[in-house]
N, C-alpha and C positions, 0 to 999 in steps of 0.2 A: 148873741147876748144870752144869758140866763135867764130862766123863767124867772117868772116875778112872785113864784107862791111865798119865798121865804121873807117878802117884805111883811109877810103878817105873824112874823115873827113878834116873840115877849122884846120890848124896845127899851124897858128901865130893870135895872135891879136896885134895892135895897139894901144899902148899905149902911149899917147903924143909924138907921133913921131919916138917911138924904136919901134922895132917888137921882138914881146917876142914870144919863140919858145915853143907852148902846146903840141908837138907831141909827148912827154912824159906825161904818166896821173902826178896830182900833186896836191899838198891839199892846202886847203884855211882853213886856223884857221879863228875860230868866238872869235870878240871881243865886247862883250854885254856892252854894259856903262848903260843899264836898272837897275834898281833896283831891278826888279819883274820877269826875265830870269827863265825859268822852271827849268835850271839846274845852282844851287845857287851857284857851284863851280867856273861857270863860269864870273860871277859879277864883276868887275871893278868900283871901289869905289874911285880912282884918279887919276889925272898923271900920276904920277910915277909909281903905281900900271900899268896901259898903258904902260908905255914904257915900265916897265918889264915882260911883257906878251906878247907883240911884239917881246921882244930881244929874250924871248925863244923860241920862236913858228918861228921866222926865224933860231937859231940854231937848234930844231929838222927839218928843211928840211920845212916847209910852203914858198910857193912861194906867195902868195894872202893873206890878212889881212882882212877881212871882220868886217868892223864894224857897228854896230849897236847900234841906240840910240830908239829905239820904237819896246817893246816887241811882237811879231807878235804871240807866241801861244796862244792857245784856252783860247777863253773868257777873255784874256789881256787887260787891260787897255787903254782907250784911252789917248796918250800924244800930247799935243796939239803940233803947228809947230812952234815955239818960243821955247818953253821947247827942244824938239827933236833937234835943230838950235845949242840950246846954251850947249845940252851935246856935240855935234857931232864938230861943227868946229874946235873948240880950239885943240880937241885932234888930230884931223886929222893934223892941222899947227904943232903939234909940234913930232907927229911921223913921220911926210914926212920931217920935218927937220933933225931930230934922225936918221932916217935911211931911207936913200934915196932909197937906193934898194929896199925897200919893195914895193910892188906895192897892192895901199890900193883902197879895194872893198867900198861902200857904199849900206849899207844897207837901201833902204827908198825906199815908195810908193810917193814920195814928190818932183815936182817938182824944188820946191826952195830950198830944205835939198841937192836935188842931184847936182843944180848948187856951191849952193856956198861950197859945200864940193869939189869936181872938183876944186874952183878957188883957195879954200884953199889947193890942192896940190896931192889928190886924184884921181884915174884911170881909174874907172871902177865903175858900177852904177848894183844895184842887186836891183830889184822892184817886191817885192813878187807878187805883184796885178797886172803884165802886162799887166799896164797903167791904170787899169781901173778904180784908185780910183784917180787919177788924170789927167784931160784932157789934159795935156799941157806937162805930163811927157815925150811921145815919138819923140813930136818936141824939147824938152830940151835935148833931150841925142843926137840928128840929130844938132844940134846948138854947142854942145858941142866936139859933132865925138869922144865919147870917145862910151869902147864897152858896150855892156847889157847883164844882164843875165836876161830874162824871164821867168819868172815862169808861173808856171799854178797855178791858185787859184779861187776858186765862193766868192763870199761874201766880207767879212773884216774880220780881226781876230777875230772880237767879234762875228760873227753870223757864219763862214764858214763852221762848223759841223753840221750847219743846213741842209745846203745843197750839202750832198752827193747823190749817187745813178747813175750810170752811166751804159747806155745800153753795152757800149762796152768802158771799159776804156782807152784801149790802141788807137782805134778808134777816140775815142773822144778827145783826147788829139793831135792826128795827125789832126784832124780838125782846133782844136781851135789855135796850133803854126801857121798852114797853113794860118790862118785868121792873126793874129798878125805878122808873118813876112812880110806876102806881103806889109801891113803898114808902118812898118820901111823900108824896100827897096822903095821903092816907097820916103819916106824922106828922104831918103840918110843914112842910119844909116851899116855901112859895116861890124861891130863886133856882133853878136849873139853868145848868149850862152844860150843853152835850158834848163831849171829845171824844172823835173815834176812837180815839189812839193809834196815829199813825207809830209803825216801828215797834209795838207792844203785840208780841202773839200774833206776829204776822210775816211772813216771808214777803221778799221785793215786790215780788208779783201781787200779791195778797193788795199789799198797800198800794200799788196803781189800778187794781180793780175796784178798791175801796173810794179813791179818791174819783174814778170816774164816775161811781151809784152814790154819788155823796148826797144829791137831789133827793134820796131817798127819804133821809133825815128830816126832808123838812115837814113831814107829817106832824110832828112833834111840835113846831110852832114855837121852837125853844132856840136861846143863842146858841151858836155854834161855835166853838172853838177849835182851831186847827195846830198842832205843832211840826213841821217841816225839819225844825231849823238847825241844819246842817247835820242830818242822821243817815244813817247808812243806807237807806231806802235810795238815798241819790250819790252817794261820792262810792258806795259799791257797783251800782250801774254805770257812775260814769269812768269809773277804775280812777281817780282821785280818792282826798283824803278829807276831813273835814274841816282843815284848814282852808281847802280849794269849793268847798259848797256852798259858800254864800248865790254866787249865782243860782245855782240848783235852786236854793229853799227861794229863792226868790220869783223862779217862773211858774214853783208849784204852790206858793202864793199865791199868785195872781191867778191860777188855775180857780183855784178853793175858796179866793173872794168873787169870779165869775159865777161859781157854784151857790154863793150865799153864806158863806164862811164872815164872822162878825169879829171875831177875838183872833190876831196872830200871836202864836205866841213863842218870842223870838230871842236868837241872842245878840242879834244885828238889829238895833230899833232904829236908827236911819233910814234904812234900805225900805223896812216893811214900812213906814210912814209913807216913805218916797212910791212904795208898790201902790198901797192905797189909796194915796192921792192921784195917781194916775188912770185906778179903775174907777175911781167917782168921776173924773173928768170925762172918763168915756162912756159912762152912765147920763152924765147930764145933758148929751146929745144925740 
């Protein structure tokens, strides 16, 4: 079984003013509005396509909506911040209208994507580039007081597999959070959520060493969020494709909730619900 230090982990965030209870792990379905998403399954091509992809991913058990309008894998596209603006708001007004319970993630390195997504009705701000690709993003989310999830990433999507190579990955990464949270505290920002970044600035290997020193993280006492789901880390190892990885994300799920991983954040929200209720089951004995 896994240590027990990351039970004393941060267990609520603040969400426009309700406190939502993380003390149970719990998935975040990805909702891509890209055109060019590495996993084609995942694509949202309208509205209504949106809502009806929200309505099921809140019926299999997703608590978090993650959405995204600028494709972040390797060697992606750049979409300008107009383009990104005008996939992302509209959908966000009218799924936060649709279903209010949902409590929707935004996907952007962008300061001005993540304000006016927030005014348009949104919760919570997921910035692959932990601020670094915009200067103004950490005092936007401190101005906003909604929470962040930070990532660990080098580069942009377009160059990030340039640069990998890490003396001591799990090291390195308790460095670089240590640097970027004392920043946000320091602005007042009260919600953190860690994401290593699997698959971001790291070669195969990089990200199975990362995922075994994941324990590291829990110094920090902060939620953890993990994305697995169905990236090249697993359907290049296992010479599949990502149509064929659901298994994959699914046993290195269960890996990373053994480790103390709180948030999955998925494009399969069955499977990860079904993952999670199997490792509380074998937690409660």
């Amino acid at each position: 079984m896994a240590k027990d230090t990351f039970l004393n982990r941060k267990t609520t965030l603040n969400l426009q003013g309700r406190l939502v209870d993380i003390s149970k792990p719990t998935v975040m379905g990805i909702l891509n509005l890209t055109p060019d998403s590495f996993y084609n399954n995942s694509r949202i091509d309208s509205a209504d396509d949106a809502l009806r992809r929200t309505e099921t991913f809140l019926n299999e058990g997703a608590k978090f909506i993650d959405i995204g309008a600028y494709s972040s894998r390797p060697g992606a596209s750049e979409v300008s911040e107009t383009e990104e603006l005008s996939r992302m708001v509209p959908i966000v007004e009218i799924i936060s209208k649709k279903f209010p319970e949902a409590w929707l993630s935004i996907d952007t390195f962008r300061a001005k994507v993540a304000k006016e997504s927030v005014e348009a009705g949104a919760h919570l701000i997921n910035d692959i580039s932990g601020g670094e690709l915009d200067a103004d993003m950490f005092q936007t989310v401190a101005d906003l007081q909604v929470p962040y999830i930070l990532m660990h990433m080098r580069g942009t999507p377009q160059n990030m597999q340039q640069q990998t190579g890490y003396s001591n990955i799990g090291l390195d990464l308790v460095d670089y959070f240590s640097q970027k949270i004392a920043v946000l505290r320091k602005l007042g920002v009260k919600d953190i959520i860690l994401d290593p970044g699997f698959g971001f600035a790291k070669t195969t290997d990089e990200n199975y060493q990362l995922l075994n020193q994941l324990e590291e993280l829990d110094i920090f006492e902060l939620p953890l969020l993990v994305g697995f789901s169905r990236k090249s880390m697993i359907y290049n190892f296992l010479g599949n494709d990502p149509q064929e990885a659901l298994n994959g994300t699914t046993i290195l799920n269960t890996i990373a909730l053994m480790k103390g991983a709180g948030i999955l954040r998925v494009h399969d929200v069955k499977a990860a619900a079904e993952c999670i209720a199997l490792v509380e089951k074998t937690r409660s004995h």
